[in-house]
C-alpha positions in Angstrom: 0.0 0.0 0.0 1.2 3.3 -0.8 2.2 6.1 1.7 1.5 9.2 0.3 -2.7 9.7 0.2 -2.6 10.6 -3.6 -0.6 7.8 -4.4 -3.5 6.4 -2.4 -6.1 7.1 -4.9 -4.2 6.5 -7.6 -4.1 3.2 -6.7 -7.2 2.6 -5.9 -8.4 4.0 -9.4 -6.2 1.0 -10.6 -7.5 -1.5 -9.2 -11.2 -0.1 -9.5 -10.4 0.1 -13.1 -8.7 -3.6 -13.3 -12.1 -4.9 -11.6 -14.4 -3.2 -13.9 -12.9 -4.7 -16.6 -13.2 -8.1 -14.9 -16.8 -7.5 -13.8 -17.3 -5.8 -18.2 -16.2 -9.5 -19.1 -18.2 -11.4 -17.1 -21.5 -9.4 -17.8 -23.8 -10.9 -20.9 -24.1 -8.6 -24.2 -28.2 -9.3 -25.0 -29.1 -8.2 -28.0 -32.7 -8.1 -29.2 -33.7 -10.1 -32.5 -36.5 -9.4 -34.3 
């Protein structure tokens, strides 16, 4: 974990962003026929 609180939320903006891609690959794409 960092020190430093903006090195902080830098990090955390990492790993939000490394989970939303998990959590984009793991949601179904529905697309409507017809």
């Amino acid at each position: 974990m960092a020190r430093d609180f903006d090195r902080q939320v830098a990090e955390f903006q990492v790993r939000a962003a490394v989970l939303n891609g998990y959590t984009a690959l793991g949601i179904p794409v529905t697309e409507p026929k017809g």
